[in-house]
N, C-alpha and C positions, 0 to 999 in steps of 0.2 A: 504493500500500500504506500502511495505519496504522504509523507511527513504533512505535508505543505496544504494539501488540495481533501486530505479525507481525516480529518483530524478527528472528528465526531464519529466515524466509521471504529477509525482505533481505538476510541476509549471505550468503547463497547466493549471492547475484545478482552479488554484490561479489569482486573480487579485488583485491589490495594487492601491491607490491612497494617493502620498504623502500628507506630511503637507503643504510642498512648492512645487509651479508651476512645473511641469515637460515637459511643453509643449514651442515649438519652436515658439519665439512667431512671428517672423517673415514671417512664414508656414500659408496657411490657415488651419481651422478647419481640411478639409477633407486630408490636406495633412499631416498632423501632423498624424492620425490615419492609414494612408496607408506607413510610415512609422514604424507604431507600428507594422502594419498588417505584413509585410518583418520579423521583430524578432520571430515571431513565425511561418514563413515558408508559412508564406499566400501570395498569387498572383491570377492575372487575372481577370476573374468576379467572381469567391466566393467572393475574397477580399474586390470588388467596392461593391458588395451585401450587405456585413456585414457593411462596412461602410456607406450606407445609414441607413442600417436598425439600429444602435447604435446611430449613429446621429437623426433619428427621436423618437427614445426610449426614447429623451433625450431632444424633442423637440427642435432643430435645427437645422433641416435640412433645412429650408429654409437661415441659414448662413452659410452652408458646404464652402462658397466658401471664406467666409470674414477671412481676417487675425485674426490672433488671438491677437496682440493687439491691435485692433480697436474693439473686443467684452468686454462686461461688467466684471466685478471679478464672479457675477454667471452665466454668458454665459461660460466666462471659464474655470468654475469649472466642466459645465455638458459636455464640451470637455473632461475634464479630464475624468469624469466615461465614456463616452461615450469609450475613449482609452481601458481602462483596462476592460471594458467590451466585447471590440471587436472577442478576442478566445473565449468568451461565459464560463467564470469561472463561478464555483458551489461554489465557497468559495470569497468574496471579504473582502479585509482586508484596512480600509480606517486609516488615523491618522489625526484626528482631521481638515475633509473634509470641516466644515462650518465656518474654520475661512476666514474672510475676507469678510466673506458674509452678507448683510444684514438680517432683522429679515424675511421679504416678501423670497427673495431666498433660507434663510433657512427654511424656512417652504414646499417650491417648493419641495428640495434636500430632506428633512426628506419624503415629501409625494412619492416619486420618488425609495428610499429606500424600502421603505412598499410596491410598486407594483414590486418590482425586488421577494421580500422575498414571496408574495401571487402567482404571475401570475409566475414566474421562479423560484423558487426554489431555489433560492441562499440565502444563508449566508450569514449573513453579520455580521462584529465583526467591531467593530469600539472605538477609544478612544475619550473622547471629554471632556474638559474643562467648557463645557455650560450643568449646569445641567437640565433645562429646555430640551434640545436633550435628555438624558440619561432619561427623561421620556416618551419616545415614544418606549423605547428599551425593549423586551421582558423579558430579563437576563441581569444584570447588574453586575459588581468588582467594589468597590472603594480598590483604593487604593491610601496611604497615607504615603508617605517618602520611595518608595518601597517595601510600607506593606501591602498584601490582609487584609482588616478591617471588609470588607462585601460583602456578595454575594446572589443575589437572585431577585424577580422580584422588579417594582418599588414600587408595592403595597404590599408586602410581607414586605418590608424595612422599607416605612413608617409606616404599623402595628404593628410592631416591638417596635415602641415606644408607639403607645395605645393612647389614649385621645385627648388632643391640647396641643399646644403650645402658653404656654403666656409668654407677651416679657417684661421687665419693664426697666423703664430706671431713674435714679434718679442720685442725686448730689450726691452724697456719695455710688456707688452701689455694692461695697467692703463690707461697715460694714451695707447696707441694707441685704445683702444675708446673713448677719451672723442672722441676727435676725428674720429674714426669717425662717433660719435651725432649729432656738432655739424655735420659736413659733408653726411652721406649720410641721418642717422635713423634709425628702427629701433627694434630691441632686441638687438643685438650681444650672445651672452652671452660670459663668460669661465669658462671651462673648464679646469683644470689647466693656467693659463698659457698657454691658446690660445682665440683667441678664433673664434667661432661665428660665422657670418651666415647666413642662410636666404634667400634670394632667388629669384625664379623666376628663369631667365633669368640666370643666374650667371656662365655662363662670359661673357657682354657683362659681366656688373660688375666681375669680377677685374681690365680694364684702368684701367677706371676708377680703381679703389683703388689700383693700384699706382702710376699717377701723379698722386693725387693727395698720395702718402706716400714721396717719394723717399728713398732710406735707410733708411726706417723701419720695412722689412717683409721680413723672414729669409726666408720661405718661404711660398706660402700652395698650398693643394691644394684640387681640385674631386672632389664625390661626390654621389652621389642619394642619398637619404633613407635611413637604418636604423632598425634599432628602437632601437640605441643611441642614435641622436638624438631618436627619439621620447620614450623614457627623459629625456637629457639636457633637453627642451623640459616637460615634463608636472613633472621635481622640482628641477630647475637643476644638478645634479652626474652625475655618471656611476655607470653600476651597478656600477663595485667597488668605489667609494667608500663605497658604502651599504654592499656584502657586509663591508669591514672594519672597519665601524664595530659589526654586526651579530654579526658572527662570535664 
């Protein structure tokens, strides 16, 4: 479609759900959506139609009638999609949909996404702060001080780094990483006071390291790759780091 000349065509196609509440919370559920339904030129029984069937898509329809502030933060999250799913968008564009929600409703919401993308055909692009979510995602962007850093699937990213990640943490882990570099080589990074190593074959190096550093070494722990580390590897700090400097 022309940007330019069908602009009213595209927003059709489009559905949004903000970061913050967009809904009346004084309205019930179903009345909140038969208002939306009015912005896009909907009436009568399509409209009551569409509105059940978005509300049961969404599993609430048995609360269509209850205010919207007497339902939960993920009852009235699935109000939300429930809205902007109502003209039946092919592209939905969410900003950071699972805040506020517990771990149980965000798992509900992530599994709710995944039957919109299989059974409807819709797209979905979404940002999210919770890397845990951004593993459930097909195609992923990080980006980092408004810098695309990486792009690609979730498995693709953490391949990227190869081996595991061992974690190590000592009283001194400044001039342990230097001896670190000088024995074994590398690029050891330091991390809020813990230092990184990426190695295939890991759990053989931990013995190593530990005797080559008697004393020297508090604690160290073995994991396979995340997107945390991929983050950590792509900007050298960790993603709350960034979110508080941001915020």
């Amino acid at each position: 479609m022309d940007l330019r000349k069908q602009q009213e065509a595209i927003r059709r196609l489009i559905g949004i759900v903000f970061q913050h509440p967009s809904l009346d919370k004084k309205l019930t559920a179903q009345e909140n959506l038969r208002h939306q339904g009015h912005l896009y030129g909907l009436r009568g029984h399509e409209l009551t139609q569409r509105i059940h069937d978005a509300l049961e898509k969404v599993g609430i329809i048995d609360r269509a009638n209850d205010l919207v502030e007497n339902l939960s933060g993920g009852m009235q999250r699935r109000v939300e999609l429930a809205k902007c799913l109502l003209h039946k968008p092919q592209l939905l564009i969410l900003d950071e949909p699972s805040t506020g929600l517990d771990p149980g409703a965000r798992r509900e919401f992530t599994e709710y996404l995944h039957q919109l993308r299989d059974t409807e055909g819709v797209t979905v692009l979404l940002t999210t702060h919770i890397l845990d979510e951004a593993e459930h995602c097909d195609h992923i962007a990080i980006v980092d001080r408004g810098q695309l850093v990486a792009m690609g699937s979730p498995a693709d990213l953490k391949n990227e780094i190869g081996g595991e990640i061992i974690s190590v943490t000592s009283r001194d882990p400044a001039a342990l990483r230097e001896l670190i570099v000088k024995k074994f080589g590398g690029d050891p990074k330091l991390v809020d006071r813990t230092i990184r190593i990426e190695r295939t074959h890991g759990h053989e190096f931990i013995p190593q390291l530990v005797q080559a550093f008697p004393g020297q070494i508090d604690a160290v722990t073995l994991a396979k790759p995340t997107l945390e580390d991929v983050f950590i590897q792509k900007t050298g700090h960790r993603f709350w780091n960034n979110r508080e400097e941001t915020d």
